[in-house]
SEKOLVEX-540364 format. One record per residue (C-alpha): residue number from 1; chain; residue in one letter; z, x, y. Coordinates in steps of 0.05 Angstrom, whole numbers, plus 5000, padded with zeros to 4 digits. Layout:
% residues N
- pos  unit  code  Z  X  Y
- NUM  A  A  Z  X  Y
...
END
This chain:
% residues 532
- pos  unit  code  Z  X  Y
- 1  A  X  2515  4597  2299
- 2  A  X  2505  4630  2369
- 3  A  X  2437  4611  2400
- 4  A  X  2380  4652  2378
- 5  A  X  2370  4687  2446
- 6  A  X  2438  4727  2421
- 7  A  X  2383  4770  2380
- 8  A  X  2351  4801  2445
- 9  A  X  2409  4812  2495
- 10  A  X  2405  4844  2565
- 11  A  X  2455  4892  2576
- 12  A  X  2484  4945  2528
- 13  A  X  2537  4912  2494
- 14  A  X  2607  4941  2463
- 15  A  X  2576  4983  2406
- 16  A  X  2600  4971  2356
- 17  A  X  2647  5026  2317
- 18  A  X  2612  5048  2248
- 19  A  X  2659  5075  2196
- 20  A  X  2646  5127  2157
- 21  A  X  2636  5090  2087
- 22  A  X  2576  5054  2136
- 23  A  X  2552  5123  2166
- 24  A  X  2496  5134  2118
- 25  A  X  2470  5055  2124
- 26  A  X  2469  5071  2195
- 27  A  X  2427  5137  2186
- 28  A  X  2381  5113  2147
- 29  A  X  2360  5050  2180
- 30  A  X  2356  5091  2238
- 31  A  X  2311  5141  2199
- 32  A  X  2272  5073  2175
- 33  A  X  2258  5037  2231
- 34  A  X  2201  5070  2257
- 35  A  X  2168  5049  2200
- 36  A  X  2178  4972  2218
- 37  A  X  2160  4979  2287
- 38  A  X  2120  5035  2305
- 39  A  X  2172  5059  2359
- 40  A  X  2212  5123  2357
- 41  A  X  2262  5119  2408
- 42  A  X  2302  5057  2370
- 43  A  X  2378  5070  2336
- 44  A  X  2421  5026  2287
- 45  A  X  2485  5018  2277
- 46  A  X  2502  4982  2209
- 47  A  X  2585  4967  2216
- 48  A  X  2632  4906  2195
- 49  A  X  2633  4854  2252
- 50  A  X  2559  4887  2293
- 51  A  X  2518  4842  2317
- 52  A  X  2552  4823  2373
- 53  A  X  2577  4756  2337
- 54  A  X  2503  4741  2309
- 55  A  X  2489  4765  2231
- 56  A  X  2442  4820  2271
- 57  A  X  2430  4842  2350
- 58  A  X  2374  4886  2388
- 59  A  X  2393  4912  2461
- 60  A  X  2324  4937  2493
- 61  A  X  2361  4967  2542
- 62  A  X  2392  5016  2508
- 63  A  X  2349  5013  2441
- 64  A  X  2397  5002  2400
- 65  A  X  2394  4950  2337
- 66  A  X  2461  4927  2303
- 67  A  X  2468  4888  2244
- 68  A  X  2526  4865  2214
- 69  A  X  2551  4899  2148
- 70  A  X  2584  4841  2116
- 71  A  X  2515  4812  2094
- 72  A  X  2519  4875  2049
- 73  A  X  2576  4872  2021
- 74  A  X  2606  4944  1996
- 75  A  X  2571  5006  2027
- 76  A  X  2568  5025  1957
- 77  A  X  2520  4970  1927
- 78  A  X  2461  5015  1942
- 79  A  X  2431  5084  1971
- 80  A  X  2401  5063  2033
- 81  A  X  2349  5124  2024
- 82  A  X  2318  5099  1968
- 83  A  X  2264  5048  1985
- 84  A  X  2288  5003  1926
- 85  A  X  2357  4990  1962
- 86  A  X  2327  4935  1992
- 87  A  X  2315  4887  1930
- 88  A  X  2400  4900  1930
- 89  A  X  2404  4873  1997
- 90  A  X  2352  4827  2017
- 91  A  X  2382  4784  2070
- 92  A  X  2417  4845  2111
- 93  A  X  2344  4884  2109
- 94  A  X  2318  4811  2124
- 95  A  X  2355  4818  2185
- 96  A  X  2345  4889  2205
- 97  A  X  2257  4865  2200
- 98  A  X  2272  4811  2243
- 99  A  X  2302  4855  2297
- 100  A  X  2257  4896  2289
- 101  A  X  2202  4847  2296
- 102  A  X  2244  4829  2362
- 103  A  X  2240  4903  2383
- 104  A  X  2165  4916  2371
- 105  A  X  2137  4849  2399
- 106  A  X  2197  4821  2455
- 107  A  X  2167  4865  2507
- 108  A  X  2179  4806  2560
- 109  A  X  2246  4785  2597
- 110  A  X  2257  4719  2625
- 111  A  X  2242  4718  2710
- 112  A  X  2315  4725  2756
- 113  A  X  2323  4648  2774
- 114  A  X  2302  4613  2713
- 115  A  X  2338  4552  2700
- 116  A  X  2386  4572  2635
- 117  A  X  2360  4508  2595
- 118  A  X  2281  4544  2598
- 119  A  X  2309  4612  2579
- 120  A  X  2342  4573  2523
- 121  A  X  2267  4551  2497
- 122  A  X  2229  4609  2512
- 123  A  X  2272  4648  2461
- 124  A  X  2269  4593  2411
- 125  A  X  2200  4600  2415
- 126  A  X  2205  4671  2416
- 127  A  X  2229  4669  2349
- 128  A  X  2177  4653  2315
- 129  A  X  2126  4684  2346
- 130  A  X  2156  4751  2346
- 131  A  X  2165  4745  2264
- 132  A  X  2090  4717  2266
- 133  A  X  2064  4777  2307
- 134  A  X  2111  4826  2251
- 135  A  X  2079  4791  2196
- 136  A  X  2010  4805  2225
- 137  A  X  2022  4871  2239
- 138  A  X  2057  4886  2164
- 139  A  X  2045  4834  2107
- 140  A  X  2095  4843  2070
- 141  A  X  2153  4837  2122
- 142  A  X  2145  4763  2112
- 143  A  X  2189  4775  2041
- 144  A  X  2245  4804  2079
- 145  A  X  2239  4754  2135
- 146  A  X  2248  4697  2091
- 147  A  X  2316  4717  2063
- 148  A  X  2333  4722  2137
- 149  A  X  2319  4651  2156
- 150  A  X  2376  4630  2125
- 151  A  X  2424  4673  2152
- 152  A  X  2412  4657  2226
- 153  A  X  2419  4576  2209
- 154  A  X  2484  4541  2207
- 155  A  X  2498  4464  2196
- 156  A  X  2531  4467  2255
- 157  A  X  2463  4479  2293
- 158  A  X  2446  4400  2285
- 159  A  X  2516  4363  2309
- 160  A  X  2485  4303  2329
- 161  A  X  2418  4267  2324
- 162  A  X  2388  4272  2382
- 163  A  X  2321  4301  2413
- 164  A  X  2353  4372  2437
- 165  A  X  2370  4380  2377
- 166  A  X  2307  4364  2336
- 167  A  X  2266  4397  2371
- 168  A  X  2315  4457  2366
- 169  A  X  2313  4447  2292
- 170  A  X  2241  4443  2291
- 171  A  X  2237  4509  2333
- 172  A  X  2271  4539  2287
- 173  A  X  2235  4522  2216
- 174  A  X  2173  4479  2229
- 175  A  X  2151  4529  2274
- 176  A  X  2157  4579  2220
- 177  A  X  2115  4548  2179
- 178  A  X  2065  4551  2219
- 179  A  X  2084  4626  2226
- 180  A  X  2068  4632  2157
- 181  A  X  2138  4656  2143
- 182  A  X  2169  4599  2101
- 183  A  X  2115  4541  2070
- 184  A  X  2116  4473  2086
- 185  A  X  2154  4445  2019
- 186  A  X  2206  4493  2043
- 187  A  X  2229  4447  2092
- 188  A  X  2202  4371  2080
- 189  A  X  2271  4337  2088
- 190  A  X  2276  4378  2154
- 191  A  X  2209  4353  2173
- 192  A  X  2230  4282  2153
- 193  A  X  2293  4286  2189
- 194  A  X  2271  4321  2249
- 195  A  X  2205  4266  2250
- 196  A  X  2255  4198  2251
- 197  A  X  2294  4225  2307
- 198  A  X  2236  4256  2355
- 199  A  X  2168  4198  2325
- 200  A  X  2105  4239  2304
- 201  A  X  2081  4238  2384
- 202  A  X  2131  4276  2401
- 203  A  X  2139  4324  2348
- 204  A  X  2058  4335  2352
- 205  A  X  2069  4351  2422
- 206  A  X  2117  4409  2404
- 207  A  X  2080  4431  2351
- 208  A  X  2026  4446  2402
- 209  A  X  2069  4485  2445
- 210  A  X  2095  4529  2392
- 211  A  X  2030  4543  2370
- 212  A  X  2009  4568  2433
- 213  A  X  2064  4611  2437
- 214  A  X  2047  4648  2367
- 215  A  X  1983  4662  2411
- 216  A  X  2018  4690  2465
- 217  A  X  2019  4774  2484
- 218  A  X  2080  4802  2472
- 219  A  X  2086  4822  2543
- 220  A  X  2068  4757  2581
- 221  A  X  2132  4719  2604
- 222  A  X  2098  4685  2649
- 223  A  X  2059  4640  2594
- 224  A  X  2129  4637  2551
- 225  A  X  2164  4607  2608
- 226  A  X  2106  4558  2627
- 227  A  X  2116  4543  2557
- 228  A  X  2182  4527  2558
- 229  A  X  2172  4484  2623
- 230  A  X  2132  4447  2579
- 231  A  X  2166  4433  2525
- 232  A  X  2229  4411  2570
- 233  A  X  2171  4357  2590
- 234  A  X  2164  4332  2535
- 235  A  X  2230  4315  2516
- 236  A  X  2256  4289  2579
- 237  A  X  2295  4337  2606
- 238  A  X  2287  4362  2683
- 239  A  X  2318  4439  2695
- 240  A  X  2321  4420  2761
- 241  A  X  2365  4373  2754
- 242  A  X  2404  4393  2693
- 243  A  X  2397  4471  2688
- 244  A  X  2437  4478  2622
- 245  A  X  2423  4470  2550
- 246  A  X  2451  4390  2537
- 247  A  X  2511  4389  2499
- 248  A  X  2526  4348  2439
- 249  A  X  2574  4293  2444
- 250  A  X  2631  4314  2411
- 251  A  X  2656  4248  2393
- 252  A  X  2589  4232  2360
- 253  A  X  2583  4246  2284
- 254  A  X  2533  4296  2252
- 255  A  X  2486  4265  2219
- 256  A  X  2407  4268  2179
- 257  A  X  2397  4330  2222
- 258  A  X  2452  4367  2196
- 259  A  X  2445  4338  2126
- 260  A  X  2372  4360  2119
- 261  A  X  2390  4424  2152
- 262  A  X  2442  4429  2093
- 263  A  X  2402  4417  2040
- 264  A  X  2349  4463  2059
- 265  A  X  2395  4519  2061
- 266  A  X  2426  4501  2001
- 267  A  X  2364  4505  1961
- 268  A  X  2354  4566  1995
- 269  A  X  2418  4594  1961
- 270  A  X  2399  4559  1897
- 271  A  X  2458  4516  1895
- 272  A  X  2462  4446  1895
- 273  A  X  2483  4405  1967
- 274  A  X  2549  4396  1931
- 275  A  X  2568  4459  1916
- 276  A  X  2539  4484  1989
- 277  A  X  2583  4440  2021
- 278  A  X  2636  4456  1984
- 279  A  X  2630  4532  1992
- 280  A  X  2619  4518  2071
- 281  A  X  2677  4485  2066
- 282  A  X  2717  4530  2033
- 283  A  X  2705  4591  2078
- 284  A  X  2711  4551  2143
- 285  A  X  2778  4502  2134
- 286  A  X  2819  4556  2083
- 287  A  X  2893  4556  2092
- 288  A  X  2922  4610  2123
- 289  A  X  2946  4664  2095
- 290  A  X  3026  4652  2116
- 291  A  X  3020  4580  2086
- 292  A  X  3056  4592  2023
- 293  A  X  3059  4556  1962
- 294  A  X  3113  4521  1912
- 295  A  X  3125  4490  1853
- 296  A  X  3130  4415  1852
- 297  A  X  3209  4391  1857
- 298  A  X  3228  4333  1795
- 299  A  X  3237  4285  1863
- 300  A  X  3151  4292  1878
- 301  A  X  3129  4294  1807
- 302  A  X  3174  4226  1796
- 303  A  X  3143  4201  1867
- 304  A  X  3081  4215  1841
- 305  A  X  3090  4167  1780
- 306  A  X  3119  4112  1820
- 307  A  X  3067  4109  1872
- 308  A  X  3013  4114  1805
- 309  A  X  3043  4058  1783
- 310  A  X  3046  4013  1849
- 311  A  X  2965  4032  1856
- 312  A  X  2959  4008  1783
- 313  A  X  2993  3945  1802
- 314  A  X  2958  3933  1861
- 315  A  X  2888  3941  1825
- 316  A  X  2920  3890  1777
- 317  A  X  2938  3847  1817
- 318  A  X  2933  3759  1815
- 319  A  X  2893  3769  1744
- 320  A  X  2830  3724  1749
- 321  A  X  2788  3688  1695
- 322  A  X  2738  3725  1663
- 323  A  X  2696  3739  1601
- 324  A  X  2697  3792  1558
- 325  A  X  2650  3811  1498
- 326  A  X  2668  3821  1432
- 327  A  X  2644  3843  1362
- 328  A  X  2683  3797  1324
- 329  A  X  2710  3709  1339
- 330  A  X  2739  3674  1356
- 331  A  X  2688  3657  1427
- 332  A  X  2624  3631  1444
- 333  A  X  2574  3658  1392
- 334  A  X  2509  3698  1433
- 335  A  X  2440  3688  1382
- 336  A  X  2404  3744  1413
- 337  A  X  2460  3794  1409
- 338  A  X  2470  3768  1331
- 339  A  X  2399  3787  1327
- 340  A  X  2416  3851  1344
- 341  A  X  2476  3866  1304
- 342  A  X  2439  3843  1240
- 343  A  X  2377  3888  1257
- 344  A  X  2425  3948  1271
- 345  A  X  2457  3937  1193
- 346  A  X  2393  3929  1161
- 347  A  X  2366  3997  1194
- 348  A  X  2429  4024  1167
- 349  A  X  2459  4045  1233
- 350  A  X  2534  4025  1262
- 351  A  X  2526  3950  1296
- 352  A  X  2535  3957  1374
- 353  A  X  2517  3891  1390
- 354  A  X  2571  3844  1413
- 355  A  X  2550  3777  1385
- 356  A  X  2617  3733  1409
- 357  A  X  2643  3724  1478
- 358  A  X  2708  3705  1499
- 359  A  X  2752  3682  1554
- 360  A  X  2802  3724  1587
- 361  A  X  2848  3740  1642
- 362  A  X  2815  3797  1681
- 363  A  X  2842  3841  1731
- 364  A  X  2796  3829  1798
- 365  A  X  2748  3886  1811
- 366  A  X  2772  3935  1863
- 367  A  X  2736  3978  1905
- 368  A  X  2755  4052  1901
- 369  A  X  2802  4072  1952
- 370  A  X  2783  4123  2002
- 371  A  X  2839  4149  2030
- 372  A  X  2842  4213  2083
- 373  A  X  2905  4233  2114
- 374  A  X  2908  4284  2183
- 375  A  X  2977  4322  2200
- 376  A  X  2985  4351  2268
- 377  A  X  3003  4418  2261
- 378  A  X  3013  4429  2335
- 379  A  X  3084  4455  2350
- 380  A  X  3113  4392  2368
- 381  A  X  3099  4361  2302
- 382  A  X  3151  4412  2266
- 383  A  X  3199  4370  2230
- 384  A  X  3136  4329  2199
- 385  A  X  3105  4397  2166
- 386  A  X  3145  4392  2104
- 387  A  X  3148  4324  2088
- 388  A  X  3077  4314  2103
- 389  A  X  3056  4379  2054
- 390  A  X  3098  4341  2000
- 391  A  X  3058  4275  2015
- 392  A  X  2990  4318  2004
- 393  A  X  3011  4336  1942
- 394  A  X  3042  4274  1915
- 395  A  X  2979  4228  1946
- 396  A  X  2928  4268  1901
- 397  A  X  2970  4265  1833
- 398  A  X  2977  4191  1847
- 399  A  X  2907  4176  1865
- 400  A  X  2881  4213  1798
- 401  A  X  2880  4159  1748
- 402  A  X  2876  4107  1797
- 403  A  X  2797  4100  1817
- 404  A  X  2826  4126  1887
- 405  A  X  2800  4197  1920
- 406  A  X  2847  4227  1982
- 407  A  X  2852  4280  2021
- 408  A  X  2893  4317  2067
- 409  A  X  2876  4350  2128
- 410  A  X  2915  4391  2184
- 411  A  X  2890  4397  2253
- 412  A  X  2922  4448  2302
- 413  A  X  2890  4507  2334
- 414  A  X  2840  4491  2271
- 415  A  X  2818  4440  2215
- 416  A  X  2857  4472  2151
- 417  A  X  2838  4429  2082
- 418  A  X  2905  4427  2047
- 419  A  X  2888  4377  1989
- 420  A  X  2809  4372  1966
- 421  A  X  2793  4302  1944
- 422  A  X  2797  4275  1867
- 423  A  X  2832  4350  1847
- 424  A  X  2905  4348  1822
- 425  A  X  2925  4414  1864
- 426  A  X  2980  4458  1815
- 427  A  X  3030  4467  1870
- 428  A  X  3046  4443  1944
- 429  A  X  3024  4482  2004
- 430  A  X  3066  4483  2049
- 431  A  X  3038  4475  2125
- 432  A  X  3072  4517  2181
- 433  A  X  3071  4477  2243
- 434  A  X  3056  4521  2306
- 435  A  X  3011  4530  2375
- 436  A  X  2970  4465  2404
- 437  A  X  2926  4416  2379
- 438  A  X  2846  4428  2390
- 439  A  X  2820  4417  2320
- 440  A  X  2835  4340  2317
- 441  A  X  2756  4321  2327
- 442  A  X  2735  4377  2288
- 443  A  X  2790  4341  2226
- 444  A  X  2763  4275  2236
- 445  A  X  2684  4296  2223
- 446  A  X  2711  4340  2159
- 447  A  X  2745  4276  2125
- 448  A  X  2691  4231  2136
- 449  A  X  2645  4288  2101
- 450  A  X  2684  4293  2047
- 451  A  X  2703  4218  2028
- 452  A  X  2643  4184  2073
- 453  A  X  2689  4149  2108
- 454  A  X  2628  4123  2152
- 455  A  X  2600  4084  2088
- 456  A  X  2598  4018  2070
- 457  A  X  2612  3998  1997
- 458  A  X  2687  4024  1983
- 459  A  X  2758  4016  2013
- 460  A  X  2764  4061  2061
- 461  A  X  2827  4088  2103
- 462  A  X  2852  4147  2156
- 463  A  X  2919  4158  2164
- 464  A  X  2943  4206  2227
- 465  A  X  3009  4224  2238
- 466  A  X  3017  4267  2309
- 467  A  X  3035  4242  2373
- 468  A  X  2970  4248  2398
- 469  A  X  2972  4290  2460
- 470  A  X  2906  4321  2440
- 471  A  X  2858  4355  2482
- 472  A  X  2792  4304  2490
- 473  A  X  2818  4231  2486
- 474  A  X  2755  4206  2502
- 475  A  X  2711  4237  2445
- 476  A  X  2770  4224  2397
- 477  A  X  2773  4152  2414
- 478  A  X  2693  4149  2405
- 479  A  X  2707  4180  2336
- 480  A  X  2764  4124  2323
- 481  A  X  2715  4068  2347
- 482  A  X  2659  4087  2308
- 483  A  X  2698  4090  2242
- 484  A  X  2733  4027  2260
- 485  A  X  2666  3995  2275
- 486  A  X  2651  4011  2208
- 487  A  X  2693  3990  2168
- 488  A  X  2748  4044  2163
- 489  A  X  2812  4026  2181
- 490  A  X  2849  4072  2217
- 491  A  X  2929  4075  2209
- 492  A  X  2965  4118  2268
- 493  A  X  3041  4137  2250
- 494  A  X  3060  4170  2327
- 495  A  X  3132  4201  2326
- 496  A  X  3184  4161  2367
- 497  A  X  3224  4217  2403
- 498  A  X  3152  4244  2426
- 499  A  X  3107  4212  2480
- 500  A  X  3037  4208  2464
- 501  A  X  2970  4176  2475
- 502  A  X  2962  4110  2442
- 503  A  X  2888  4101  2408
- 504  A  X  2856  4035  2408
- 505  A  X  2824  4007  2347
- 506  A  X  2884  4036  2311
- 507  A  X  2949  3999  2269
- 508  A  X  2991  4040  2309
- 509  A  X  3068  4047  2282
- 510  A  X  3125  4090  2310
- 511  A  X  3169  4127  2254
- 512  A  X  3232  4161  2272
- 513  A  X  3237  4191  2205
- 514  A  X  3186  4236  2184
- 515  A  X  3193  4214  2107
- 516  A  X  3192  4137  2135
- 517  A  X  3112  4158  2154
- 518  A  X  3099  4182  2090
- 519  A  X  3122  4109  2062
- 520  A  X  3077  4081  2107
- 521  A  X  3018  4110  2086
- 522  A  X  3036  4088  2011
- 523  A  X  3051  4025  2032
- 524  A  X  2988  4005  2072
- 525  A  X  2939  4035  2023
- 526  A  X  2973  3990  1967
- 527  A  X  2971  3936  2020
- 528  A  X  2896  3944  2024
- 529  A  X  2889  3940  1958
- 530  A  X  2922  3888  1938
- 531  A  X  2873  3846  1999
- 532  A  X  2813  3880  1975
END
C-alpha cells in the first residue's frame, strides 16, 4: 500500500481521465462534498485507476479529490444522487469522507527542509486526527470511515517485525481507536502483536504522542512536526543522521505483524484468515493471461502413478513392530475395554470398544511432506519452462493420497502460483519463460506462507531450479539461511551450460537435462522420506 501521506499530495497530479459511464459519480460527489466539509471550491473526479495509485487522493493545490472507481465496481450499481447509494457502496464513500476529512481539517504542510523520515510521521499521525476532527464535526461520518480503514491497509504494510513498523501499525489502528473510529476489540491481536514487538513503555509512549496530535489545530504544523520529532525519539531513530523512512530487510520474513494485520482485515471482510489469504493470494500471484493451459498427456498421468507409488513406498518403508487393537482374538485381552464392550450391548447400542490387542508389523510414522518447488522464469531458463510446468502438475497428483502437500511457484519479473498446495489442478499450465528475474525473494516468502516452511513439526523441502543470477544475493541468501536454520532443507538444481551464483546452505546439483531436474526433485523428497 503506498504510505498514507499519498492521501494529501503537493502538487496537482495527472488527473485522472473520467469516462463517461463515471461522469455522473463524478458530478455528484462533486455536488456532495460540500456537505462533508463545509468548503465550496472542492471537485471530484470518480474514474478507474484515480487516486494517484492510493484507493483515494486529495490535491489542496488544486482542490481536487480523486477516488478510485474500482472500489465501486459497475457505474451502474447505484444513482449517486440518491442519498441511499451509499449503503451500495460503503467502502468507495468511506473513502471519499476520509478525503474529505483530509480536505476540511489538513490545513497544514510540512516546513521546506524537513527530514523525509518526520514528514513520514506527521502524516501518520495526521491520519487519525483528521478522521477524529471529521467525526467531531459530523457523527455519523465515523460509519463511512470505518469501511475505509480497511481499504487503505495492506499485509504488506508490516514486512518485518520490527519497531518502524509497529509503531507504523499502531499509527495506523491503535490510534484510531482512540479516534473513536474503530473500538478496541476491533483490533486486539494488532494490539498484541504490535505490544511484543515495541514492550508496553514504548507503545505508552506513542500512544501519548498520538493523542496529542488528535488535540492539535488543523492549521498548526509546527506542533505536528514537534510531534513527529518526538516520536522518532522514542523509537531510536535520529533524522539527522538517517533522513529516510528505514527500510525493511528484504531477506527477513514477515511475521506476527503482518499476521495480526491479516486477521484483522479479514474479519473485517467477514471471512476467515484462510480464505483472506487465499483471496490475497489469488489476485496478487495469478498466472498470466498468455500462460495457457492443456490436457494432461498418458506419459504425466502414468508419472503421476509411479511417483504415488514410490511416496507410498517410502512412507512404508523398514515396517516396524507395533500393536494394533482389535474387536475380536486372538491378542492380549484389555479388562477395561471388555467393560466397555459389554456395557455398550447391554444398552443396546453397536460395541466400539476394542477389548483384544495384538502384535503387528507397522509401517513407521511419517511426517507429512512439505514440499515447495520455484522455477525461474527469467529468459535464460527457457528450455526448463515446459518440463518444469509438467513437474507442477504431476508433483500435486502424486502428493494427493500421500499425506504430502506441494506447490509450485515461478519467479521472474513476478511471483506467479502455478500449482496451489493439496489441490489436484484439472490441467497443466504451461509457464512462458521471458524478461529477468526480480521476484525470487518475493517466491520464497509466498511458499513458506503457504506450506510454513519456517515450522517445526513436519518434513519440510524447497526445491529451485534457475541459475541463480538474481538481483539481491545477499537478502536471498538470508532467506536460504533462515529456512535452513530451521529445519528446511533446501535442494538447488542450477543449469550446467549457465553460470550462476552458488547459495550456501543449499544441496546444490548441476543438471544438463532439464527433465534430469525434475527426477531430482522426486528422488530427494522420497529420499527424505524414507530417513524421516
Amino acid at each position: 500500500m503506498p504510505h498514507p501521506s499519498t492521501h494529501r499530495r503537493g502538487g496537482s497530479g495527472t488527473p485522472a481521465t473520467s469516462t463517461p459511464d463515471w461522469r455522473p459519480w463524478s458530478d455528484a460527489w462533486t455536488r456532495h462534498i460540500p456537505v462533508l466539509t463545509d468548503r465550496t471550491d472542492l471537485t471530484v473526479t470518480v474514474a478507474p485507476g484515480a487516486g494517484g495509485g492510493a484507493p483515494a487522493c486529495f490535491y489542496p493545490a488544486v482542490h481536487r479529490v480523486e477516488v478510485d472507481a474500482t472500489h465501486i465496481g459497475a457505474p451502474d450499481i447505484a444513482d449517486p444522487y440518491k442519498a441511499g447509494h451509499k449503503r451500495l457502496v460503503p467502502t468507495a464513500y468511506g473513502l471519499l469522507v476520509h478525503e474529505a476529512a483530509h480536505a476540511a481539517h489538513s490545513l497544514w504542510t510540512a516546513p521546506a527542509g524537513t527530514p523525509a523520515v518526520v514528514a513520514a510521521v506527521a502524516d501518520l499521525l495526521e491520519e487519525s486526527r483528521a478522521e477524529k476532527r471529521q467525526r467531531g464535526r459530523r457523527r455519523g461520518d465515523r460509519r463511512w470511515l470505518r469501511h475505509a480503514v480497511t481499504t487503505l491497509l495492506d499485509p504488506g504494510d508490516t514486512p518485518v517485525d520490527d519497531a518502524w513498523h509497529a509503531a507504523h501499525l499502531a499509527g495506523l489502528l491503535l490510534a484510531r481507536v482512540d479516534a473513536r473510529i474503530i473500538t478496541a476489540k476491533d483490533i486486539k491481536g494488532v494490539r498484541a502483536a504490535v505490544t511484543a514487538v515495541l514492550g508496553r513503555t514504548k507503545l505508552r509512549q506513542l500512544r501519548d504522542v498520538w493523542r496529542d496530535a488528535h488535540t492539535v489545530d488543523d492549521t498548526d504544523a509546527t506542533t505536528m512536526i514537534d510531534l513527529a520529532w518526538r516520536w522518532c525519539r522514542i523509537l531510536g531513530i535520529d533524522p539527522h543522521q538517517r533522513s529516510e523512512p528505514p527500510r525493511p530487510d528484504p531477506g527477513t520474513f514477515a511475521g506476527q505483524l503482518a499476521q495480526a494485520l491479516s486477521d484483522y482485515l479479514a474479519h473485517a471482510a467477514g471471512m476467515t484468515p484462510a480464505q483472506y489469504a487465499a483471496q490475497q493470494i489469488q489476485s496478487r500471484h495469478a498466472a498470466p493471461a498468455w500462460w495457457t493451459r492443456r490436457e494432461a498427456t498418458d506419459a504425466e498421468r502414468s508419472a503421476a502413478r509411479h511417483l504415488a507409488a514410490r511416496l507410498r513406498r517410502a512412507r512404508t518403508h523398514t515396517p516396524e513392530p507395533g500393536t494394533r487393537p482389535s474387536a475380536i482374538p486372538p491378542g492380549r485381552l484389555r479388562t477395561r475395554h471388555t467393560i466397555t464392550a459389554r456395557a455398550q450391548v447391554a444398552a443396546g447400542s453397536m460395541p466400539t470398544a476394542t477389548p483384544w490387542q495384538r502384535r503387528a508389523q507397522l509401517p513407521p510414522p511419517k511426517p507429512t511432506l512439505h514440499l515447495a518447488v520455484l522455477v525461474d522464469t527469467s529468459g535464460s531458463m527457457r528450455s526448463y519452462a515446459a518440463p518444469m510446468s509438467s513437474a507442477g502438475w504431476i508433483l500435486a497428483h502424486a502428493a494427493h493420497t500421500n499425506q504430502a502437500a506441494t506447490t509450485m511457484i515461478g519467479f521472474g519479473s513476478s511471483a506467479t502460483l502455478l500449482v496451489p498446495p493439496r489441490q489436484q489442478p484439472t490441467s497443466v499450465l504451461e509457464m512462458t519463460a521471458v524478461g529477468g528475474t526480480t521476484a525470487f525473494l518475493g517466491a520464497v516468502k509466498l511458499a513458506d506462507q503457504l506450506l510454513r516452511l519456517r515450522q517445526p513439526g513436519t518434513l519440510r523441502m524447497l526445491a529451485v531450479v534457475s541459475d541463480g543470477d538474481l538481483r539481491d544475493i545477499d537478502a536471498a541468501q538470508r532467506l536460504i539461511t533462515t529456512l535452513d536454520q530451521s529445519g528446511c532443507a533446501v535442494l538447488w538444481l542450477r543449469p550446467a551450460d549457465l553460470t550462476g551464483h552458488t547459495f550456501a546452505h543449499t544441496s546444490t546439483l548441476l543438471v544438463a537435462d532439464p527433465v534430469k531436474a525434475v527426477d531430482a526433485i522426486a528422488d530427494a523428497a522420497i529420499t527424505a522420506l524414507e530417513q524421516a
